[in-house]
C-alpha positions as CSV (number, residue, x, y, z in Angstrom):
1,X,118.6,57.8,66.1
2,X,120.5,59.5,62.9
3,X,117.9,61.4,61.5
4,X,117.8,65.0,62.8
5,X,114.1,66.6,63.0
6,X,113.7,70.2,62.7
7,X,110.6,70.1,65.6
8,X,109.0,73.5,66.6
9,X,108.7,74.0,70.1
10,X,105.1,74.9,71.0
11,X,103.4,72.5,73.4
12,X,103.6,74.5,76.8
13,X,102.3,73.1,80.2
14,X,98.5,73.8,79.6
15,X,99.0,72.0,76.1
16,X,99.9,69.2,77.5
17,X,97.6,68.7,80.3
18,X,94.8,69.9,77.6
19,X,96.3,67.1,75.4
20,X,96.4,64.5,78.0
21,X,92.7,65.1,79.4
22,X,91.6,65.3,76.0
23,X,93.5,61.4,75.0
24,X,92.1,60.0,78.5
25,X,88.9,61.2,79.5
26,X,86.0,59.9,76.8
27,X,82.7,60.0,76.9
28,X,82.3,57.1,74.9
29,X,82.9,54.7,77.7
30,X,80.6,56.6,80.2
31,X,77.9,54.6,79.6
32,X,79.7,51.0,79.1
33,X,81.0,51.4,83.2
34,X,77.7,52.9,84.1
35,X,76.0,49.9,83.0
36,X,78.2,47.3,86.0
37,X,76.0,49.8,88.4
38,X,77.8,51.5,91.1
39,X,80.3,48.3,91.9
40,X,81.9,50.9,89.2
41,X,82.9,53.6,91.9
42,X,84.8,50.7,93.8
43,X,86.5,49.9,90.4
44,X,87.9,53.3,89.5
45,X,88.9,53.8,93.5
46,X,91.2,50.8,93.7
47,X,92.1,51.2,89.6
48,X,93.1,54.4,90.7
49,X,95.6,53.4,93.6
50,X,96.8,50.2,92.2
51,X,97.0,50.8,88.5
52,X,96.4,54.6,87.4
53,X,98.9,56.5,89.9
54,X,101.8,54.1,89.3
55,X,101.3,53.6,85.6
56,X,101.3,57.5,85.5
57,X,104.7,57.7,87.5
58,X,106.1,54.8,84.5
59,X,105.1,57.4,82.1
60,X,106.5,60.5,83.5
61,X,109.6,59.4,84.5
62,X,110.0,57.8,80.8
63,X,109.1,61.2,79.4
64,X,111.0,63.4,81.4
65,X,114.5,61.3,81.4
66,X,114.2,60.6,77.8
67,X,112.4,63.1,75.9
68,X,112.7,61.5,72.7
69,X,110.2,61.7,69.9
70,X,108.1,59.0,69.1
71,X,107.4,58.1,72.9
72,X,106.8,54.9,73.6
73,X,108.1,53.6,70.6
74,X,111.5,55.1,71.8
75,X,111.2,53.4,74.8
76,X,110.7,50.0,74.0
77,X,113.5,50.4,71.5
78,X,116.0,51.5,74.6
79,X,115.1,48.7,76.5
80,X,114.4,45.7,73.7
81,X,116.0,46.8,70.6
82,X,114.6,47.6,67.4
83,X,112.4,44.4,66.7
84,X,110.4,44.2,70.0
85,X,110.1,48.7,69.3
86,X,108.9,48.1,65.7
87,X,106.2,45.5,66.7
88,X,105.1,48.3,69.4
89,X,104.6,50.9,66.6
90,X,102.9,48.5,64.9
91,X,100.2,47.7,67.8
92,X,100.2,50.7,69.0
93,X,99.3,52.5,65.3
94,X,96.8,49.7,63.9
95,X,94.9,50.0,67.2
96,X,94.0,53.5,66.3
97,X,93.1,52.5,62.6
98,X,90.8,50.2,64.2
99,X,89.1,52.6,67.0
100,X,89.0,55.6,65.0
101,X,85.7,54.0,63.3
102,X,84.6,52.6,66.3
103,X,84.0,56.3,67.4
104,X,83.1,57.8,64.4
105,X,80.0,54.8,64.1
106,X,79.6,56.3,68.0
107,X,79.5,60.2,66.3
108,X,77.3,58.8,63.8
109,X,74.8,56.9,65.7
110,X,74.3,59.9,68.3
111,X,74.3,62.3,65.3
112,X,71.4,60.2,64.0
113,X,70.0,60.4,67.5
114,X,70.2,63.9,67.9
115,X,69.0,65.2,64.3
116,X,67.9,62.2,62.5
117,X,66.3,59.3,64.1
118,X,65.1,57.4,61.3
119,X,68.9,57.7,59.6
120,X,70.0,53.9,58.1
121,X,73.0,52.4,59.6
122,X,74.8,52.3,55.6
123,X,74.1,56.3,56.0
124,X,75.8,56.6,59.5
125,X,78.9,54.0,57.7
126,X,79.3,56.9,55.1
127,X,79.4,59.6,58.0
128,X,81.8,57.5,59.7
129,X,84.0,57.4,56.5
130,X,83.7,61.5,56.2
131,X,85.1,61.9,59.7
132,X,87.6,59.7,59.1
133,X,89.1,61.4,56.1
134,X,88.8,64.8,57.9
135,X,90.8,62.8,61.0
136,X,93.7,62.3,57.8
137,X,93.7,66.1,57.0
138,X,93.8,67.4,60.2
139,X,96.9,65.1,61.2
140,X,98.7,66.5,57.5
141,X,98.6,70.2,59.0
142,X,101.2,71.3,61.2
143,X,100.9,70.9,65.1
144,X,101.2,74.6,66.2
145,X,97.5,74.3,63.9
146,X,96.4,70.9,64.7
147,X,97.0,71.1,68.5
148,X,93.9,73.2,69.1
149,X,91.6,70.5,67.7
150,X,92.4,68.5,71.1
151,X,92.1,71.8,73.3
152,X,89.0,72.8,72.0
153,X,88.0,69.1,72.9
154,X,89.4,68.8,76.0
155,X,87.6,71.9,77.3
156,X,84.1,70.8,75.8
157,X,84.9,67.6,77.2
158,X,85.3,69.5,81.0
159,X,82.1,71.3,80.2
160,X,80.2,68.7,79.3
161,X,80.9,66.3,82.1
162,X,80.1,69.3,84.9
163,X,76.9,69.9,83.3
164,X,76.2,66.2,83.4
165,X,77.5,66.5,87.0
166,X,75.4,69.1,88.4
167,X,72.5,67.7,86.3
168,X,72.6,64.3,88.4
169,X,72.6,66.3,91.1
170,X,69.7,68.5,90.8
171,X,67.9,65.7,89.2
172,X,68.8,63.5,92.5
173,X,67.9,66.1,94.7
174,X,64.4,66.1,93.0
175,X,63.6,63.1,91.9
176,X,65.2,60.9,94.0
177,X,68.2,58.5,92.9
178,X,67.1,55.2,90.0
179,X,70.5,53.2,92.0
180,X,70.9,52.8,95.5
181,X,74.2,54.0,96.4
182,X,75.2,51.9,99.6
183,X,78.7,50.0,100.2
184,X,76.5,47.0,99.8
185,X,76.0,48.0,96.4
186,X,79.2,49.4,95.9
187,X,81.4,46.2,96.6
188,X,81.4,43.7,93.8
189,X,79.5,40.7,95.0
190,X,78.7,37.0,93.6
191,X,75.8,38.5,92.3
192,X,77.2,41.2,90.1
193,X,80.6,40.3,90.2
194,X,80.4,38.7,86.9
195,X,79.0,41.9,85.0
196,X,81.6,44.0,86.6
197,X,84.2,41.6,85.3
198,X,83.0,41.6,81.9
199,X,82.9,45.7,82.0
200,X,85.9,46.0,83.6
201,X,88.4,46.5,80.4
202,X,86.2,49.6,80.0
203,X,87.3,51.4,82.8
204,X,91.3,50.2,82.8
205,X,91.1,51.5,78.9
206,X,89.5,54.7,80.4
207,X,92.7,55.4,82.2
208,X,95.1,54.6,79.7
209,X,96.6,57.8,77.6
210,X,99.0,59.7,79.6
211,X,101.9,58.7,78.0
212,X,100.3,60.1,74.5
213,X,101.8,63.6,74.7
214,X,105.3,62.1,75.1
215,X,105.6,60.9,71.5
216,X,105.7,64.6,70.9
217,X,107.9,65.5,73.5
218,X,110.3,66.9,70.9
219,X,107.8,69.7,70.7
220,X,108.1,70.5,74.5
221,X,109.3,73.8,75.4
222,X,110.1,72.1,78.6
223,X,109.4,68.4,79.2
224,X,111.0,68.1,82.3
225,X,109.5,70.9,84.0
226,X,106.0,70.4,82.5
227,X,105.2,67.0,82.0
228,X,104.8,65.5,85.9
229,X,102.9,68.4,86.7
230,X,100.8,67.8,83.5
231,X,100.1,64.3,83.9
232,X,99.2,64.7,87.6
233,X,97.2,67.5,87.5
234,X,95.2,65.5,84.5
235,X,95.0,62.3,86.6
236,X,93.4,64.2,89.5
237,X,90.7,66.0,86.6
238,X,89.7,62.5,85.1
239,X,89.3,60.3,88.1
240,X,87.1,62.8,89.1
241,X,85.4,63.5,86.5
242,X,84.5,59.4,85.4
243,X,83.0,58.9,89.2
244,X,80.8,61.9,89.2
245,X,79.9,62.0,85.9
246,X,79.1,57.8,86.0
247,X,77.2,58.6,89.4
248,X,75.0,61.5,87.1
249,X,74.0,58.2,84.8
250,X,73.5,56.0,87.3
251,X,71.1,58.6,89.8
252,X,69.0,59.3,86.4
253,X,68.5,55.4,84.7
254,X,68.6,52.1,86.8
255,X,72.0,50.1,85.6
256,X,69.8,47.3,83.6
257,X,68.2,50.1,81.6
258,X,71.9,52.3,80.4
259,X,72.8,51.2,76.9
260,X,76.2,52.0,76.1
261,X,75.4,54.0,72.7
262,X,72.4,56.4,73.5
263,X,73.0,56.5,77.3
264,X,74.6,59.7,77.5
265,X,72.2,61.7,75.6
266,X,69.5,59.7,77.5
267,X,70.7,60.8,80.8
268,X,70.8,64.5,79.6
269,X,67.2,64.2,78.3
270,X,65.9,62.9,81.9
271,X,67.6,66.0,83.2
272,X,67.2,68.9,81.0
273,X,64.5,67.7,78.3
274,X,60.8,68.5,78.2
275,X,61.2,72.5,77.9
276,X,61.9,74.3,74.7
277,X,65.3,76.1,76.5
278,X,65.7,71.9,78.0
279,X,65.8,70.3,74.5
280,X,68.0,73.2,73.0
281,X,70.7,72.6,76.2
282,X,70.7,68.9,75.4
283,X,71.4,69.4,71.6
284,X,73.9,72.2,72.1
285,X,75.6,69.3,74.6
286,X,75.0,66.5,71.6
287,X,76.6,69.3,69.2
288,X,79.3,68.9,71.7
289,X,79.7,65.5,72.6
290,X,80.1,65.1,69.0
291,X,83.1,67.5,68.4
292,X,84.9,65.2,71.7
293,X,84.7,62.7,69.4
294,X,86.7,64.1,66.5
295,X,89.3,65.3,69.0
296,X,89.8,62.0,70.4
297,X,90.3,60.6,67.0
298,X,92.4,63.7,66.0
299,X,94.3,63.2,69.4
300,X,95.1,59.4,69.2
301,X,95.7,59.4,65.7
302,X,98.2,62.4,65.9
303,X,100.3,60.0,68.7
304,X,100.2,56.8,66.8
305,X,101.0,58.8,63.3
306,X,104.1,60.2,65.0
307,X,105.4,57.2,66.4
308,X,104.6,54.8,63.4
309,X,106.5,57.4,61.8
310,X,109.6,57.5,63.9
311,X,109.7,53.9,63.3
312,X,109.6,53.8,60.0
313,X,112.7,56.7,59.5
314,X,114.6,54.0,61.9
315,X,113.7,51.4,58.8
316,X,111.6,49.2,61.4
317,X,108.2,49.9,59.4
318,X,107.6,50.4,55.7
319,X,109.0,53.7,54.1
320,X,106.0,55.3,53.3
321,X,105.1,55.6,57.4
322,X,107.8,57.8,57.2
323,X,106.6,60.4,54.4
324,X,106.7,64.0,55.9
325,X,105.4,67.4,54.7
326,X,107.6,70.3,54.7
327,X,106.3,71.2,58.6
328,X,107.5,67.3,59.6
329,X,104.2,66.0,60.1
330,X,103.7,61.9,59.2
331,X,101.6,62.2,55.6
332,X,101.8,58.4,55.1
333,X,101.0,57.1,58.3
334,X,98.3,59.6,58.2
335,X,97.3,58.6,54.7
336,X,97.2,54.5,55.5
337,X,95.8,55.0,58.8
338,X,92.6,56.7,56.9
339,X,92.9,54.1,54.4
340,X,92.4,50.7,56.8
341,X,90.1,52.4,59.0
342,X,88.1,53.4,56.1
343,X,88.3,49.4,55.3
344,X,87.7,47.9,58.3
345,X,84.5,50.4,58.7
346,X,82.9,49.0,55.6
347,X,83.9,45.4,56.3
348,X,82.7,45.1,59.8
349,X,79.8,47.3,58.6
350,X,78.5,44.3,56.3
351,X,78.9,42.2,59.2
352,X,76.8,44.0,62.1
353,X,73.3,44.4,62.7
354,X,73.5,48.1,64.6
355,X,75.3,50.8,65.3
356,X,75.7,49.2,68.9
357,X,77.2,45.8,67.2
358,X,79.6,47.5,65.2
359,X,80.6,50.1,67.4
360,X,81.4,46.9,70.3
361,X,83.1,44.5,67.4
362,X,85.4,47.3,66.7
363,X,85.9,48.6,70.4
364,X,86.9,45.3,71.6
365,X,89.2,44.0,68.5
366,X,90.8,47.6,69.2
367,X,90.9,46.8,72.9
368,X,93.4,44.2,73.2
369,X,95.7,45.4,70.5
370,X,95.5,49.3,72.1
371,X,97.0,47.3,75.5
372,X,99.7,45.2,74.3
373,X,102.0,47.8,74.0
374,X,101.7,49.2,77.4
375,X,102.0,45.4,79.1
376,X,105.5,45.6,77.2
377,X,106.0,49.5,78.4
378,X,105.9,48.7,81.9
379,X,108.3,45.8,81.7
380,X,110.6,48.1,79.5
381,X,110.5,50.6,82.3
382,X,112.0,48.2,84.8
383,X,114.9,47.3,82.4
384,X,115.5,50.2,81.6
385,X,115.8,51.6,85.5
386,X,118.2,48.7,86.0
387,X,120.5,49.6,83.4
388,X,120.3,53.8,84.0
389,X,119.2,54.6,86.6
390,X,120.9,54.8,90.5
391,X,119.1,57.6,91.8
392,X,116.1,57.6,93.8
393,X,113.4,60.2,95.5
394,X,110.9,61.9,93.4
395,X,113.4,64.7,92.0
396,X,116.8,63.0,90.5
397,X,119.6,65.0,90.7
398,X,119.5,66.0,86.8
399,X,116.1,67.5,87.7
400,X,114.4,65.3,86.2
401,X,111.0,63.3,88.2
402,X,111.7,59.4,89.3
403,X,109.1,57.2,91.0
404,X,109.3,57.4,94.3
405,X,110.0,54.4,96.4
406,X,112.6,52.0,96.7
407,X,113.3,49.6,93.7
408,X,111.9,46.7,95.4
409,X,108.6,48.8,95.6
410,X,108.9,50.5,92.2
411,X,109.4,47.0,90.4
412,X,106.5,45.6,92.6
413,X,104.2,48.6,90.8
414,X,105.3,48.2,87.7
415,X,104.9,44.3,86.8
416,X,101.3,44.7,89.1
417,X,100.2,47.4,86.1
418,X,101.9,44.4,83.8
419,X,99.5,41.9,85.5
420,X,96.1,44.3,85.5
421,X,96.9,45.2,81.9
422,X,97.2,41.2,81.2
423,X,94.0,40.7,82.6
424,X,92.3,43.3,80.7
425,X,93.1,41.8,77.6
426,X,92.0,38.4,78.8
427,X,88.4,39.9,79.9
428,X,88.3,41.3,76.0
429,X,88.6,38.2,74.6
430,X,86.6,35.8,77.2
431,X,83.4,37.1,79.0
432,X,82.8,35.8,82.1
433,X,80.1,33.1,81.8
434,X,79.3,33.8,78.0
435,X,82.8,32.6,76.7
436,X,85.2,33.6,74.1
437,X,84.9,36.3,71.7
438,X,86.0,34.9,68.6
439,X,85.6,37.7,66.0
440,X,87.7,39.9,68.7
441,X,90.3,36.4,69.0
442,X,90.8,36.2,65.5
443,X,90.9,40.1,64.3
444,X,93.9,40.3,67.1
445,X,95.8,37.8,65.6
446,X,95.0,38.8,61.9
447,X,96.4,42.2,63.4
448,X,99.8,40.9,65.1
449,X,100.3,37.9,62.0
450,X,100.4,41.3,59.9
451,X,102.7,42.8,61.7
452,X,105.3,39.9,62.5
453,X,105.5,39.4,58.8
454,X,106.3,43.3,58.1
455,X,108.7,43.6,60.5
456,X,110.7,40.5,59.4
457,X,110.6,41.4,56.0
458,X,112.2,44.4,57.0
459,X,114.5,42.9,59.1
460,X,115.4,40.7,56.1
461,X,116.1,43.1,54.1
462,X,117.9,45.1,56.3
463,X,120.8,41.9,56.3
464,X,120.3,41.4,53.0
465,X,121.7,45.7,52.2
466,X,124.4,44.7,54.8
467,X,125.6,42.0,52.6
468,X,125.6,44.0,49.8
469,X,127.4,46.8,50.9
470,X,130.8,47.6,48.5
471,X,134.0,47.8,50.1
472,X,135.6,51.0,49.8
């Protein structure tokens, strides 16, 4: 890369594990795993083991052997070149503009819940649009400012689940438990093997993120040293936190009875409602729930500004991605970002019948574009390895970590997460015994058309200034 960035380095250890817990661990998808019943404590067990540890070992090692800016983006670009990397940057930044109004319909719907039942859905699209623009601003200010948004976040989203944790408790304790939590149960049979497939992409896309703080890994004070620890420390937090806090839903509402919009503040009214102080607790925990989701916007949008950015300085995107303040943060990719997420908001808006139709057309369509990237991540990872790397053992001799294992093994790890990832994206598009989606089909390949014809515009363009270059 030619371009030199003047970066401050402020993002310390707790920054990034703050940064990583707050990308990874939403409540937003509680309720959609609560709803396969507990078959979901199985799923996040062997998700865990066969998916989530290795896929966090890809990451590290990326992050810590080559600390470049932009992330993933940089990755892809080591091991592809530049026209697989730009179509990466492209996925990986019109994903966001797609979520970010998926969870702001989410922050409106439970703000409507919480304060004003009666509130239209056009009035919770107009909310939507507010967060989103405040989503834009945030991302313009510098990232010594902007970082706290995601650690505020993060530790409301670590209060919030422990309350919900000790709540199911208590409430078990008393009341008794609405699931029955057996092995029988737990196992995914014939009979509910079919809903736990067609939940399933909620909890893989629960435990995706932990590459996020590497597209700022310029801002590091110390990538090598921080970043394993980080990303480990944060794995351990969020497994943990999904299975208890998914066990709290399912000990306080039967599985058939969660819906994936108003469960969480359902639960917390089975638990703490009823008194005066009760009903106060559960807003004060709405109040919260709310700010998560304008740090998860904040936090996503931040990564996929940064690297659509990156791209666009390396003349893979369109120039105005690469627009910069004075303080180096990405004002254009902030700016268009706000702009077709404000778009899509109003256009699916016309098209659904709830807040719980849009917030699903928009979470899925988001879905399989948010995972393409990473099915190309891990297969970059391997390639890369083959070309750099010799060294094996969880500490290389540059001090940097390394998956541990032997190649064979490592490979194995890498193209399973390749497979599971696949999958994922299949089970957004088809549902088991209803069929295919088509409004998520076709808004994935409206997205990816898009992008094939930006980047070979750019690539024609880039031949056609090499032609015209003047001799000297």
């Amino acid at each position: 890369m030619t371009t030199q960035h003047n970066h401050n380095k402020t993002l310390g250890k707790r920054d990034i594990f703050l940064f990583c817990v707050s990308a990874v661990l939403l409540l937003d998808t509680l309720a959609a795993g609560a709803v396969m019943g507990p078959t979901v404590i199985f799923w996040w067990l062997l998700l865990t083991v066969i998916f989530l540890i290795p896929f966090g070992a890809i990451s590290t090692e990326l992050g810590t052997a080559y600390p470049e800016q932009g992330g993933i983006y940089a990755w892809v670009k080591r091991a592809y070149g530049q026209k697989m990397a730009s179509r990466i940057s492209w996925y990986y930044w019109a994903n966001v503009a797609v979520w970010v109004p998926a969870i702001f319909i989410l922050f409106a719907g439970i703000f409507s819940q919480l304060f004003f039942p009666d509130l239209s859905l056009n009035a919770q699209i107009i909310m939507g649009l507010v967060m989103i623009w405040l989503t834009v601003v945030v991302n313009i200010v510098a990232l010594n400012i902007g970082k706290w948004i995601p650690n505020i976040g993060a530790a409301f989203k670590i209060i919030i689940f422990s309350i919900l944790i000790y709540g199911g408790i208590s409430y078990g304790l008393e009341h008794g438990v609405a699931n029955e939590f057996s092995l029988q149960t737990m196992i995914p049979s014939l009979e509910n093997g079919g809903l736990s497939l067609q939940y399933l992409p909620a909890v893989v896309y629960g435990m995706l993120g932990f590459e996020l703080a590497s597209a700022s890994s310029d801002e590091m004070k110390n990538p090598t040293r921080d970043l394993p620890k980080a990303v480990f420390s944060s794995i351990a937090v969020v497994v943990g936190a999904y299975i208890l806090a998914t066990s709290a839903i399912l000990i306080a509402l039967p599985a058939g009875d969660v819906d994936v919009v108003d469960g969480l503040i359902v639960t917390l009214n089975q638990f703490f409602g009823g008194t005066p102080e009760g009903n106060a607790l559960v807003i004060i925990l709405g109040v919260g729930a709310l700010y998560t989701f304008f740090s998860n916007g904040t936090t996503w949008s931040m990564g996929a500004n940064r690297a659509a950015a990156e791209a666009a300085i390396d003349k893979e995107l369109p120039q105005v991605f690469a627009l910069e303040s004075k303080q180096g943060t990405p004002v254009g990719a902030a700016i268009l970002l706000g702009l077709a997420a404000s778009t899509l908001l109003v256009l699916y808006g016309f098209l659904a019948g709830s807040n719980e139709d849009l917030f699903w057309s928009l979470f899925a369509f988001s879905g399989v574009i948010f995972i393409l990237p990473y099915v190309v991540m891990c297969t970059a990872f391997v390639k890369i390895r083959e070309q750099h790397i010799g060294t094996m053992g969880v500490i290389a001799e540059d001090g940097t970590f390394r998956f541990p294992g032997t190649p064979a093994f490592v490979k194995a790890c890498a193209y399973l997460c390749t497979i599971i990832l696949s999958l994922t994206i299949f089970l957004f598009i088809y549902v088991p015994g209803e069929g295919v989606v088509w409004e998520v089909l076709w808004g994935s390949l409206t997205v990816i058309l898009i992008g094939e014809a930006i980047i070979n515009r750019r690539l024609s363009s880039h031949s056609s200034d090499a032609v015209n270059v003047p001799k000297s």
